[in-house]
VOGU-3710 file (C-alpha; in Angstrom, 3 decimals, decimal comma):
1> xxxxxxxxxx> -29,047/-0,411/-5,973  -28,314/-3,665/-7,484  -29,136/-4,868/-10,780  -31,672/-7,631/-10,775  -31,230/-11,188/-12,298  -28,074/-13,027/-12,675  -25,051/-11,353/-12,620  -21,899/-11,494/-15,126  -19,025/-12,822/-13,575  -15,441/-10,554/-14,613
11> xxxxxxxxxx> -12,007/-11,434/-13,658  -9,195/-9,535/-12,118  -6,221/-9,436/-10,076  -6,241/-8,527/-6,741  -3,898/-5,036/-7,093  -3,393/-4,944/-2,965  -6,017/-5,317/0,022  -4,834/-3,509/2,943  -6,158/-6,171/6,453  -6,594/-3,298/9,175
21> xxxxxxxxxx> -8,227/-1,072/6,539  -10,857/-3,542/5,603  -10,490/-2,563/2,035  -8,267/-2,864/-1,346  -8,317/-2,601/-4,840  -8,974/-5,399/-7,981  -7,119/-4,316/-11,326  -9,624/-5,297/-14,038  -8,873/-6,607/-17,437  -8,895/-3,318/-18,769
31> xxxxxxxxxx> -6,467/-2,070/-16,640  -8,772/0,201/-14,220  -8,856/0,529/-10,413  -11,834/-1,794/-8,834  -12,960/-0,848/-5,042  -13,080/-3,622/-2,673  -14,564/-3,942/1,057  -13,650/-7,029/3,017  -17,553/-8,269/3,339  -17,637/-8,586/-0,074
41> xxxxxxxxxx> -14,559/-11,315/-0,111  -15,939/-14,674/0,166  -14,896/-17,091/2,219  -12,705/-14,893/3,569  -11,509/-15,934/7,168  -10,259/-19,347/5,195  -8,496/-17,703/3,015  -5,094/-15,427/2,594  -5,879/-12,657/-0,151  -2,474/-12,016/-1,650
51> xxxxxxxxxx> -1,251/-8,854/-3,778  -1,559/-10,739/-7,618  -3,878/-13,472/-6,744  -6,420/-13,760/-9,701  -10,013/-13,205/-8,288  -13,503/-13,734/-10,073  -16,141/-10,671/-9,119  -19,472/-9,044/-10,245  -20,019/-5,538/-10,144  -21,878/-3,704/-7,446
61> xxxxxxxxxx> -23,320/-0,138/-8,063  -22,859/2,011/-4,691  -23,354/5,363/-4,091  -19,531/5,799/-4,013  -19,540/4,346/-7,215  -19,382/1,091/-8,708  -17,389/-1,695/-6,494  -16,663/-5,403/-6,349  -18,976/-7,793/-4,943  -18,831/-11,250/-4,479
71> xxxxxxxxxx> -15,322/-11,431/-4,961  -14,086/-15,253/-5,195  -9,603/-16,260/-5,171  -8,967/-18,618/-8,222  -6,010/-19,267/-7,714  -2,545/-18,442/-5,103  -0,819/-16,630/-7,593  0,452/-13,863/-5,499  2,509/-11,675/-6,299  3,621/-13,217/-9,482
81> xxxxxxxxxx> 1,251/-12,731/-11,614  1,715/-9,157/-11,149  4,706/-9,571/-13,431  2,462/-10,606/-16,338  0,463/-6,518/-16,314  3,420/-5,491/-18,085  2,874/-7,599/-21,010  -0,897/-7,726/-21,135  -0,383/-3,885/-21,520  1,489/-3,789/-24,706
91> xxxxxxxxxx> -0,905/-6,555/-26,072  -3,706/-4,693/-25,089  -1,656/-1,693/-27,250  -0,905/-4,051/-30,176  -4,465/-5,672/-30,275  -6,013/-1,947/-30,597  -3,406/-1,124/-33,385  -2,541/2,013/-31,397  0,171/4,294/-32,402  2,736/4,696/-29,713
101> xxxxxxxxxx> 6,152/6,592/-29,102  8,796/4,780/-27,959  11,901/7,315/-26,531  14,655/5,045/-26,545  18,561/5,868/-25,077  20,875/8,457/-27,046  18,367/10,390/-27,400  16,298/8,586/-29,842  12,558/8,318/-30,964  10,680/5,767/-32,813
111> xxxxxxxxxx> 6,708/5,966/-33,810  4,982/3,379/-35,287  2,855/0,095/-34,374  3,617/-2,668/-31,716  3,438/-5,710/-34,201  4,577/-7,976/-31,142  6,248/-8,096/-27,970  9,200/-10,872/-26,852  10,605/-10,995/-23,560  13,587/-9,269/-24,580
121> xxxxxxxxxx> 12,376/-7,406/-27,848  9,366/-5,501/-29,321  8,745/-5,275/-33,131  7,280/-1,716/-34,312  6,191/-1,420/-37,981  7,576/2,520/-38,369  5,887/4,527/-40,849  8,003/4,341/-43,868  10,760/1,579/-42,874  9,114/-1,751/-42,356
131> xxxxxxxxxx> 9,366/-3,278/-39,766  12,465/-3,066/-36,596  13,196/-4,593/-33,827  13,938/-2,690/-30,198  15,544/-4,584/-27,799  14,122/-3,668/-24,392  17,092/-2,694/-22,624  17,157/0,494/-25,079  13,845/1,545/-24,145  13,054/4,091/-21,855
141> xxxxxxxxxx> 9,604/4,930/-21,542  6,718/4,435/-24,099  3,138/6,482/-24,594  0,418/6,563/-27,064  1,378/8,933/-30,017  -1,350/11,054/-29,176  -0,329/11,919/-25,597  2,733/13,824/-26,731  1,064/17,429/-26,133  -0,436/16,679/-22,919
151> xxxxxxxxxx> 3,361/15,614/-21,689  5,091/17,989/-23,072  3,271/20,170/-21,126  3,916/18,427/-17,302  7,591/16,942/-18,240  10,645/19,403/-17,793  14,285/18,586/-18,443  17,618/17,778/-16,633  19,922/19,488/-19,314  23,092/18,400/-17,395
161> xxxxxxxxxx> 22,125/14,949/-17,390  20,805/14,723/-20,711  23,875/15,910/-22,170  25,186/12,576/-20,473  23,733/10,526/-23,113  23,324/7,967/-20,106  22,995/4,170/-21,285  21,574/1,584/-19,574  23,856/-0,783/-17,069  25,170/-4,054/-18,681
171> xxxxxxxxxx> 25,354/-5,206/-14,986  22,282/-6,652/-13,805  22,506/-5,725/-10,303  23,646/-2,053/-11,262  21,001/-1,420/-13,856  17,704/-1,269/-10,952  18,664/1,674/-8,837  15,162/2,394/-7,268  14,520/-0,903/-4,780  10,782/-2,562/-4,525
181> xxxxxxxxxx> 10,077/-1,224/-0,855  10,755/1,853/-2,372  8,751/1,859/-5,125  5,753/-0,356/-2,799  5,887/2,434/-0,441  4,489/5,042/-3,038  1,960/2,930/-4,552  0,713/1,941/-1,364  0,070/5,155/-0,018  -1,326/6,451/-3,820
191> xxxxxxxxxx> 1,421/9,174/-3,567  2,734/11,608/-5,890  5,980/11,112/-6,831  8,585/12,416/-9,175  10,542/10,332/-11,342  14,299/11,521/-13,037  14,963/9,532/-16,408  18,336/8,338/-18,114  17,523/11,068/-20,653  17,275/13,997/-18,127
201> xxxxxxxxxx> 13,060/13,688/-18,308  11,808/14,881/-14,969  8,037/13,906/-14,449  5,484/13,670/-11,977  2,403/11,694/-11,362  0,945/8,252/-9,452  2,563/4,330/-9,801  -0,919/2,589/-11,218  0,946/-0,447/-11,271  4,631/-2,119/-11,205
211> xxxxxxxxxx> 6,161/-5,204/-11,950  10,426/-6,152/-11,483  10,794/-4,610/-15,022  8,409/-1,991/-16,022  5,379/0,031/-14,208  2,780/2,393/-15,900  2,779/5,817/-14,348  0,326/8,028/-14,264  1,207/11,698/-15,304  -2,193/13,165/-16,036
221> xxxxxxxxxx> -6,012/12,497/-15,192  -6,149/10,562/-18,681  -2,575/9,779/-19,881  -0,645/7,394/-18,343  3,655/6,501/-18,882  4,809/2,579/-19,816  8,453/2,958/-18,201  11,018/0,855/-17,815  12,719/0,488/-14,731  15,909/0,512/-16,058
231> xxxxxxxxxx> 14,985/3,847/-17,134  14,889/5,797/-13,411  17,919/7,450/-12,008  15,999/8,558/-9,110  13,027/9,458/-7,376  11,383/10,876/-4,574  7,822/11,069/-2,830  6,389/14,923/-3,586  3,054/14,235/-1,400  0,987/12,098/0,092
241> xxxxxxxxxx> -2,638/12,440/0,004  -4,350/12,958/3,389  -7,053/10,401/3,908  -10,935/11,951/4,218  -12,204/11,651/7,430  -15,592/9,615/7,764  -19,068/11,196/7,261  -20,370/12,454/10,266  -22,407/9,932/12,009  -25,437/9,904/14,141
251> xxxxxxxxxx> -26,133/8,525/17,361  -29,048/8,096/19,136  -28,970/8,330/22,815  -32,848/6,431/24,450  -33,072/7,339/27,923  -36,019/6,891/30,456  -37,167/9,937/32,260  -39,345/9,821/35,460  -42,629/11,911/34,920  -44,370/11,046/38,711
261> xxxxxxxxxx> -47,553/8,690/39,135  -45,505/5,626/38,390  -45,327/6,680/35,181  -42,084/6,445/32,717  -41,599/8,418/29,610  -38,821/7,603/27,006  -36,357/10,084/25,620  -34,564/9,804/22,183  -31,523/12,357/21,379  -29,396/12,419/18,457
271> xxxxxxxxxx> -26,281/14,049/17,865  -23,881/13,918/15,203  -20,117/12,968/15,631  -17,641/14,103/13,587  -13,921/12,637/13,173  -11,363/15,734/13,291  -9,004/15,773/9,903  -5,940/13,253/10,224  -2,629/15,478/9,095  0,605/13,619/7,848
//
């Protein structure tokens, strides 16, 4: 069912639209998954949908849920503008004035406010001692204060590598040790994967999102990871999620049957068809 009367127009960025699958995903201003079927892209054999390009949609309730409809390309970012997520995210954290955790390298922790992120540098106002200032390459991972008991239950620890006290690579092209087709692989595929830390932290969950510096991970059905990428020793792909197979559809068969006297008499059979399960 639709709603009736004009609809509001939202804006997004197109997360990744898969061309044989007819489908994708939009990632909304507030950083949530929006469904996306190729007849609701407009204009869209004139067009190339790219992974980042900004789109303008309104919201279509389904029976599946609620999904993008009327979905309109702004402008060619591509894959760009993916790099800005990262910093809408911590504004999104500093313009709610929500306590976070930062776990920083030698095994350090800092709790407090985001007063403002820099490219290189965020400023947390820490309970009791003003104001400091983190520079970026000493951050590891960051979560809202109040997700600390739900991770401490899914993390576990590498004590041989945490007793390592592993830094972070002055060299630029030694510091990135998990490559984007890596990395693009997972996400595509929505897999579960399992992520080892500079501090020993081993944790599992889903890439929501990644940019060349950072990606938000999610660990648990309502607690997600801000990581930097700097930050991962290694990972590897734990599973991959077998796709449903389609509702069983019906078919209907109309034959004509002879019934003598010149006379015809018309047959209708249905049967359903189902799609056996796909296995990986």
């Amino acid at each position: 069912m639709e709603p009736k009367g004009r609809q509001e127009r939202h804006r997004g960025i197109l997360k990744w639209f898969d061309v044989n699958k007819n489908y994708g995903f939009i990632l909304t201003q507030d950083h949530k998954d929006l469904f996306i079927h190729r007849r609701n892209l407009i204009n869209y054999k004139n067009n190339i949908f790219l992974e980042g390009d900004e789109v303008e949609y309104e919201l279509l309730q389904t029976e599946q849920g609620i999904q993008a409809k009327r979905v309109k390309k702004l402008r060619n970012y591509g894959k760009r503008l993916l790099g800005d997520i990262g910093n809408s995210y911590l504004k999104k954290l500093i313009s709610g004035k929500v306590k976070v955790t930062c776990v920083l390298t030698k095994n350090r922790k800092l709790s407090g406010l985001i007063k403002k992120s820099k490219p290189y540098e965020i400023i947390i106002d820490a309970a009791g001692t003003g104001d400091i200032s983190i520079p970026k390459i000493e951050i590891l991972y960051l979560h809202k204060e109040h997700y600390y008991e739900r991770f401490a239950e899914i993390m576990s620890i590498n004590e041989e590598i945490k007793k390592k006290n592993c830094e972070v690579s002055k060299k630029v092209t030694e510091r990135y040790r998990i490559n984007n087709d890596s990395l693009k692989e997972a996400f595509n595929k929505n897999a579960t994967v399992k992520f080892l830390l500079l501090d020993g932290t081993i944790i599992t969950g889903v890439i929501n999102w990644f940019t060349k510096y950072e990606l938000l991970f999610w660990v648990h059905p309502k607690a997600n990871l801000y990581i930097m990428r700097h930050a991962v020793m290694d990972f590897s792909i734990e599973k991959i999620p077998v796709e449903a197979p389609p509702p069983p559809r019906e078919v209907t068969k109309i034959t004509k049957k002879s019934t003598g006297n010149n006379r015809t008499e018309t047959v209708i059979r249905r049967r359903r068809i189902t799609t056996p399960n796909k296995t990986l």
